[in-house]
N, C-alpha and C positions, 0 to 999 in steps of 0.2 A: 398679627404681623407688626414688625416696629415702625415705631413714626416716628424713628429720632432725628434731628434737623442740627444745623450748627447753633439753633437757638437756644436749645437744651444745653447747653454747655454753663454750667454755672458759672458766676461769676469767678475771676482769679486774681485780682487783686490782691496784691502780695506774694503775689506764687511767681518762681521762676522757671521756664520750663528750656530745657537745650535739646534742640532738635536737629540731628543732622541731614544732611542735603534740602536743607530750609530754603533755599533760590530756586528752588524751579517744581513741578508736577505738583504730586498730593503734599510735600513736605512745606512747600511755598503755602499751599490752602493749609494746611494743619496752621502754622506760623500766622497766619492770617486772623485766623477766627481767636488762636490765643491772647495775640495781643490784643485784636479789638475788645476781646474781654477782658482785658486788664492786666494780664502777664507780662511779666519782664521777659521777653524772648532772645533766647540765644539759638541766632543763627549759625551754625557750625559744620563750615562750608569749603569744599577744595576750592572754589577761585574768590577770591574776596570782590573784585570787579563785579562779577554776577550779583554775589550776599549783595551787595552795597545797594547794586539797582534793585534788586528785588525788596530790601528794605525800605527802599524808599517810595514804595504803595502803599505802606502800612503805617498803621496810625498805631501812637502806642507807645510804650520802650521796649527800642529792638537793638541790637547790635549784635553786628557780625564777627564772627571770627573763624581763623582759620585751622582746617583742619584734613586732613587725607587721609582718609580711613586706611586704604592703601600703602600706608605705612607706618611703622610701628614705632619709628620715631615721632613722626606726627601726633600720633595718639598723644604719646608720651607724653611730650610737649603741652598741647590743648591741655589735658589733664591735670598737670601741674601749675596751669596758670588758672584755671578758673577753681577757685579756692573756696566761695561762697557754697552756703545750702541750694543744695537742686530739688526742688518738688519735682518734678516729673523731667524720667528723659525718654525724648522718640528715639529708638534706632530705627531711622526713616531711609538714609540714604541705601543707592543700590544699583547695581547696573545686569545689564542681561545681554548674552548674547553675543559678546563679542569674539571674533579670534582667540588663539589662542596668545596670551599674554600674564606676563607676572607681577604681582607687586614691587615694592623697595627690595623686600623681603624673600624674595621670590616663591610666593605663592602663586597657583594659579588665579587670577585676577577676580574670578566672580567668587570662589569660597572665600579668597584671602580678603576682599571689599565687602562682601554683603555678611561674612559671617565674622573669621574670625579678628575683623578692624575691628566690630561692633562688641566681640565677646572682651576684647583688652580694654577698651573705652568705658563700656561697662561696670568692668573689675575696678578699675582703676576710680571712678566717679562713685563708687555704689556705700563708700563712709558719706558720703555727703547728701544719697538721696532721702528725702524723706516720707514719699508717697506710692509711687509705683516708674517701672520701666516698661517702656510698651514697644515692641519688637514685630518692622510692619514684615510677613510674610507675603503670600502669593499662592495662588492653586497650582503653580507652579511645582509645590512641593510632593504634587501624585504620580510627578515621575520620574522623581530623585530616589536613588540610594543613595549609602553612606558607605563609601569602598574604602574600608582603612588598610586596606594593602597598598592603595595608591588616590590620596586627599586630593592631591595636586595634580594628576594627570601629567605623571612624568614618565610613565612606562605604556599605557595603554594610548591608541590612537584618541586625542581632543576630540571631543564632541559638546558645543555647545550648547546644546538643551541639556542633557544629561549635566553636565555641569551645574546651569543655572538650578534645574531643578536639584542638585543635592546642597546647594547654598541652600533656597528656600528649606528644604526640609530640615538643614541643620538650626536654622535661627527657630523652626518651631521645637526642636526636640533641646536648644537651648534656652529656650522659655519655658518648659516642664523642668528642665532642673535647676536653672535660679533658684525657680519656685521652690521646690523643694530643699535645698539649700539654705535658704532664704527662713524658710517655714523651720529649717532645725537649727539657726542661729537665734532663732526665737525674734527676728526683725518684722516689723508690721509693714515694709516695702512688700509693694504686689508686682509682680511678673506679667501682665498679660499679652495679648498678639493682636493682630488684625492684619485681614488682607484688604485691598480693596476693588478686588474683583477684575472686571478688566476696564483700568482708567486710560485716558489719552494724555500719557504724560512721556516725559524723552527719555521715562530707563532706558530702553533700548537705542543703545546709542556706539557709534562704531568708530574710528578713524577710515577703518576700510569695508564698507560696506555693500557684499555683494549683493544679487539683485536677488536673492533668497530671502536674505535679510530684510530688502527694502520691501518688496510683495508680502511677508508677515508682517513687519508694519502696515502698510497699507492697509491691510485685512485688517489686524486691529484697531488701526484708526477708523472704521468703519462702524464696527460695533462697540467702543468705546464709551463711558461717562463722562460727564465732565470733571475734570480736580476736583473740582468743587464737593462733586458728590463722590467721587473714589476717597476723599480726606475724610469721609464720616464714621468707618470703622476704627479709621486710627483716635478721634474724637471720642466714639461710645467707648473704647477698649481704656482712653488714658482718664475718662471723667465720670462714667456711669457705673452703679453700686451693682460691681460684680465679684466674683470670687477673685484669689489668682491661678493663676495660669486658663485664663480663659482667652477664647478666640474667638474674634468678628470679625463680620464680614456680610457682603451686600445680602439681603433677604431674596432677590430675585432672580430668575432664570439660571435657577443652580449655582448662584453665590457670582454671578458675573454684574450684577446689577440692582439698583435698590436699596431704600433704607438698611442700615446697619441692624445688624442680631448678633448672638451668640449662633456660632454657627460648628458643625465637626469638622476633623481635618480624620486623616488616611490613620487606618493603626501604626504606621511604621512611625507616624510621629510621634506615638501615643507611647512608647517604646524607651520605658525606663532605664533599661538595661544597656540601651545602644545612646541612651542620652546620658547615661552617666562614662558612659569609657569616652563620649566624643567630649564631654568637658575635660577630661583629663587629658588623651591629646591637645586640647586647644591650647590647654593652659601650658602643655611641653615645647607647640611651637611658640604661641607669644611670648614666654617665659611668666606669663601676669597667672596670678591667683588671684583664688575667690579671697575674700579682705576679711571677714570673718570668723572664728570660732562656732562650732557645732555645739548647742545642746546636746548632751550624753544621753542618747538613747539605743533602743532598739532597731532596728532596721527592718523594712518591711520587707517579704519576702518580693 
């Protein structure tokens, strides 16, 4: 069983790492332990207010900037302006659960935020990473499809678990095809994932929050880890000598709790076929491509 800790995390001095929704839950603990180890941390964050106080518990070189996954001009933006080498980036940020609502762009708000914000950000940063991208998922993803008759839930009635959970399962079936991608551009950038089981942080968060909503919180604040410890998969997956396209997540009570491990997700994520048509939609809605050239090969069946 793993015994990995925040201590494990070697040193990173000299390394830059951009982490989105770095102000608050496991993204604030991820930001935390990098910089104490020596990373230049880029916070990159929808309210700078927030980024600002929460950087300023943290020792280290940190600075914030801003960012809305949620929209695709934002992206844009962020991307253009941070110019510099990135050794590592989290796509951390995320939200769950909420009504029905849309991005700038008018995406459904939980795929348009948790997946395809992260999939243009990505694209867009991935000439300048130089080590790996690490994409935090959720168990979330065991009870998502991927309805490409309808992404956005424009024709069938909203339901927001279904929802959430086909975000989650799209950020893992876009972490098998980075990878792979990635692996036929002949690039030594690694793809990996993490979840972090079930931590007590404020994804779930509402403007209008019925009392369905509030009693599943509740329940989860109960059984909950702390940041602290839900930030340790996303820690093993961006620093520990593993393959790419691997996936952590907590060692105990069925991936809810416990040191970090390489852990399975569901075959539908494992699902090469249904991850390479969802990167080519994504890339039709953001307008963003992959930034690379293909080594000329054969294709696996």
């Amino acid at each position: 069983m793993s015994s990995f800790t925040a201590l494990d995390v070697p040193p990173q001095n000299g390394r830059t790492v951009v982490i989105t929704g770095a102000n608050s839950g496991i993204g604030k603990a991820t930001a935390q332990v990098f910089a104490a180890r020596g990373a230049r941390v880029v916070m990159a964050v929808r309210n700078l207010a927030k980024g600002q106080a929460a950087a300023a518990t943290m020792t280290g070189a940190v600075e914030v900037r801003e960012l809305d996954l949620a929209d695709l001009s934002s992206v844009r933006a962020f991307a253009h302006h941070l110019t510099e080498p990135i050794d590592l980036l989290i796509n951390n940020a995320g939200l769950s659960l909420p009504p029905l609502s849309r991005t700038a762009d008018g995406f459904e708000m939980q795929f348009g935020t948790n997946h395809l914000g992260h999939f243009a950000l990505t694209n867009r940063l991935l000439p300048q990473i130089r080590d790996r991208v690490v994409t935090v998922a959720s168990l979330g993803h065991l009870i998502g499809s991927i309805d490409f008759t309808d992404l956005n839930w424009e024709r069938k009635p909203y339901r927001p678990n279904p929802a959430y959970g086909q975000s989650k399962l799209a950020n893992l079936l876009f972490t098998i095809e980075l990878q792979r991608r990635l692996e036929r551009a002949g690039s030594p950038v690694l793809s990996t994932a993490a979840h972090p089981g079930i931590s007590a942080t404020n994804l779930m968060r509402s403007e209008k929050q019925s009392l369905r909503f509030r009693a599943g919180k509740a329940v989860l604040g109960r059984i909950a880890q702390r940041e602290a410890d839900g930030a340790l998969p996303t820690l093993y997956a961006a620093t520990a000598d593993i393959p790419g396209d691997s996936y952590a997540g907590p060692s105990r009570l069925c991936g809810m709790r416990g040191a970090p491990e390489l852990t399975g997700r569901a075959a539908k994520a494992r699902d090469t076929t249904v991850a390479r048509k969802l990167w080519e939609v994504s890339e039709e809605l953001t307008g963003v491509t992959f930034p690379f050239e293909t080594v000329s090969r054969k294709e696996k069946p």
